[in-house]
N, C-alpha and C positions, 0 to 999 in steps of 0.2 A: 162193685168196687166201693169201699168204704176208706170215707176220708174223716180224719179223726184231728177237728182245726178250733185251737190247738189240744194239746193235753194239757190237762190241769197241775198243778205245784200248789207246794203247799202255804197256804194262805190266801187264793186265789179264794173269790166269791161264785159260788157255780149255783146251777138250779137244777132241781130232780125232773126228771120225766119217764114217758113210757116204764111203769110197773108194774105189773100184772099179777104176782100172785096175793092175796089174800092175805088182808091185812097192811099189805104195801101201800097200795091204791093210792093210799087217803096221803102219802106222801107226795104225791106227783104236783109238780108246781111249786112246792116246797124251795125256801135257797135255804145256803149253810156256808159256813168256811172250810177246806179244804184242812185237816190237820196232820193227816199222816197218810202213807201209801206202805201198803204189807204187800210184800211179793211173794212172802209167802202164806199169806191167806185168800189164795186165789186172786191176785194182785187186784186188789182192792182197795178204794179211797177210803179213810176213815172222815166221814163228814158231819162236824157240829152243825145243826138244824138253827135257825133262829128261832127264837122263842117266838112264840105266837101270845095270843092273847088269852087262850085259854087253855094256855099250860104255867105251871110255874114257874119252871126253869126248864131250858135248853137239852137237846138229848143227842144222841150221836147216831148214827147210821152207817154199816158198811156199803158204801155202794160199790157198783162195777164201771167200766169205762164207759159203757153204752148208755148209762144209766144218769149220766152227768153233764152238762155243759155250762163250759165259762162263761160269767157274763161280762159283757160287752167291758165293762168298766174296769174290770181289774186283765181284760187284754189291753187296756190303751194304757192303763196306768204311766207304764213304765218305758212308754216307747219314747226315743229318742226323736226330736221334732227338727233336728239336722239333719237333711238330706244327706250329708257326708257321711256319715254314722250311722246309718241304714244298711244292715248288712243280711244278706239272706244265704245260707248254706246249704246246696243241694248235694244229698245220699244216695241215688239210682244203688237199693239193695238188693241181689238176687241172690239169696242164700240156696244151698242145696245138701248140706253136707254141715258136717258139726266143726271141721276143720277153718269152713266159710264163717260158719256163724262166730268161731271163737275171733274172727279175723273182724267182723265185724263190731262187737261188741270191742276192742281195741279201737277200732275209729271211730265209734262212736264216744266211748270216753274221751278220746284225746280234742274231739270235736267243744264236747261240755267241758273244758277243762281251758277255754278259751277267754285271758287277760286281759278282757277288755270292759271299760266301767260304762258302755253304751250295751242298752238293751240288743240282742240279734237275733233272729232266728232261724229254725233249722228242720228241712224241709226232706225225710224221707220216705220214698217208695218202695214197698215190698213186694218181690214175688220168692215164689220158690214153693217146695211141699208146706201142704198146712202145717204140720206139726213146726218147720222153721220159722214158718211167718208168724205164729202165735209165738214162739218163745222171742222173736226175735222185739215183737210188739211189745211184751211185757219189758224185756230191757229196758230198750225206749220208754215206756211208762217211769220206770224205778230214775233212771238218770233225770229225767225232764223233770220229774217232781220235786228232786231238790236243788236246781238250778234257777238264781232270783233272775240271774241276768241273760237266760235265754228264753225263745219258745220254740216248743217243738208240735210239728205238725205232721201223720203219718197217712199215707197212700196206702193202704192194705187190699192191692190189688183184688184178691181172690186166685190170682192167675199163678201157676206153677211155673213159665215162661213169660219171660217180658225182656226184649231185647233192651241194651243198654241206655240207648237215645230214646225207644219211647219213653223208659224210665223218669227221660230227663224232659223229654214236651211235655208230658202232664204236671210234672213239678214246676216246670217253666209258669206254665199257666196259676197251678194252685198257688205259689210266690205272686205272679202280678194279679192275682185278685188281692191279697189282702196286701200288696205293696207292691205299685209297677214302677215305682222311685226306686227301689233299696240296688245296691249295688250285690251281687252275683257270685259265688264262691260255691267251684264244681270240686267235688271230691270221694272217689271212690272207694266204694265200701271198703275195699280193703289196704289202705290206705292209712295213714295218720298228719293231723294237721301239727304241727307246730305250737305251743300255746300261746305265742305272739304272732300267729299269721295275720288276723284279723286288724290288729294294730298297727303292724306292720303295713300290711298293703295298703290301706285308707291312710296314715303317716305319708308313706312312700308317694302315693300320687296325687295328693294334694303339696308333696313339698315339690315334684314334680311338675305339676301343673296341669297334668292330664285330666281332660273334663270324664267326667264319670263316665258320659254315654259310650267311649272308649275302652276297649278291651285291653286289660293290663295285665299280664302275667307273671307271677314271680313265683321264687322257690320257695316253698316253704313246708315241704314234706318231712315226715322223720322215717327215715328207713331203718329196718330190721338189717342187722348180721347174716350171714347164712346160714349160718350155725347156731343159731336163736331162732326156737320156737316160736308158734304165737303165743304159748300159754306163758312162755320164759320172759316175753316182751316186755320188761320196764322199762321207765323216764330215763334210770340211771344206765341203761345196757344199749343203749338207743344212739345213733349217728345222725349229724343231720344230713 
């Protein structure tokens, strides 16, 4: 199982490691700024190098997702230090079919597409055939990379099966390691959030009064027509 915490955006400070073919090497250990993401050059970070000492100027490198990690500094940057405003969104994804995945990639936009001016982040797990969980990661990669105001972090099981709930223990867990404060927002993949849920529900039960530790439910889905597609699904075609 590979957990990928978080993925990088653009601007983010990352550091190179494990490279192995020839001529790479000598970048490992290397940091850079993150400046663009191509999905379709085999969805690849484009990453400015810092200049070192004994180069001129600065140089760019395509890397891979494997190939990159955040540092520490541009994860905290932007996190919000209100406990109220700590908000974590858990995906439990089991694609199996192209029908799933178009279904998913609809909640997962509508997830990134969330109006709210506190940092959140957003927590999912994949199974399903390899060929889904790879396109379904790349998605994931293209969204997270140009969103200032979330983080996204991916479970890429390995597993072709993974029942619902386990889905959601292991995300449980990956959430309260990097935040056992933030407040909890379950939503499945084939699903869509609202783009004021977020604000809504933290609004809602703080006017409320409800202590966080408290389970609070509210509506805040956007449902499909029956007669609408997933591929037909816009903002504008959409009920709450």
């Amino acid at each position: 199982m590979g957990t990928y915490s978080p993925l990088p955006r653009l601007g983010d400070k990352v550091s190179i490691h494990s490279l192995h073919a020839n001529g790479e090497t000598e970048l490992n250990g290397q940091t850079g700024t993150v400046m663009n993401f191509f999905l379709d050059k085999g969805a690849k970070y484009e990453i400015q190098l810092r200049r070192s000492t004994n180069k001129a100027k600065s140089s760019t490198f395509m890397a891979s997702l494997s190939n990159i990690r955040v540092e520490e500094e541009s994860i905290t940057s932007a996190v919000s230090a209100d406990a109220d405003q700590k908000a974590h969104v858990l995906i439990p994804c089991h694609v199996e079919s192209d029908r799933r995945a178009c279904l998913f990639l609809r909640c997962a936009q509508s997830v990134s597409e969330q109006q709210t001016t506190s940092d959140f982040r957003v927590f999912v797990g994949l199974s399903g055939p390899q060929k889904h969980r790879e396109s379904m990661l790349k998605i994931v990669m293209a969204l997270s990379s140009q969103k200032q105001n979330s983080r996204w972090y991916v479970q890429e099981t390995g597993l072709e099966v993974r029942p619902q709930m386990e889905h959601i223990r292991y995300l449980v867990d990956l959430s309260a390691s990097v935040d056992p404060d933030a407040q909890l927002f379950f939503i499945d993949n084939d699903d869509m959030m609202h783009p004021l849920r977020i604000v809504v529900f933290v609004e809602g039960r703080k006017q409320l009064g409800i202590p966080k530790e408290c389970p609070f439910p509210i509506t805040g889905k956007l449902l499909l027509r029956e007669e609408i597609s997933a591929t037909e699904g816009q903002m504008g075609r959409l009920i709450a």
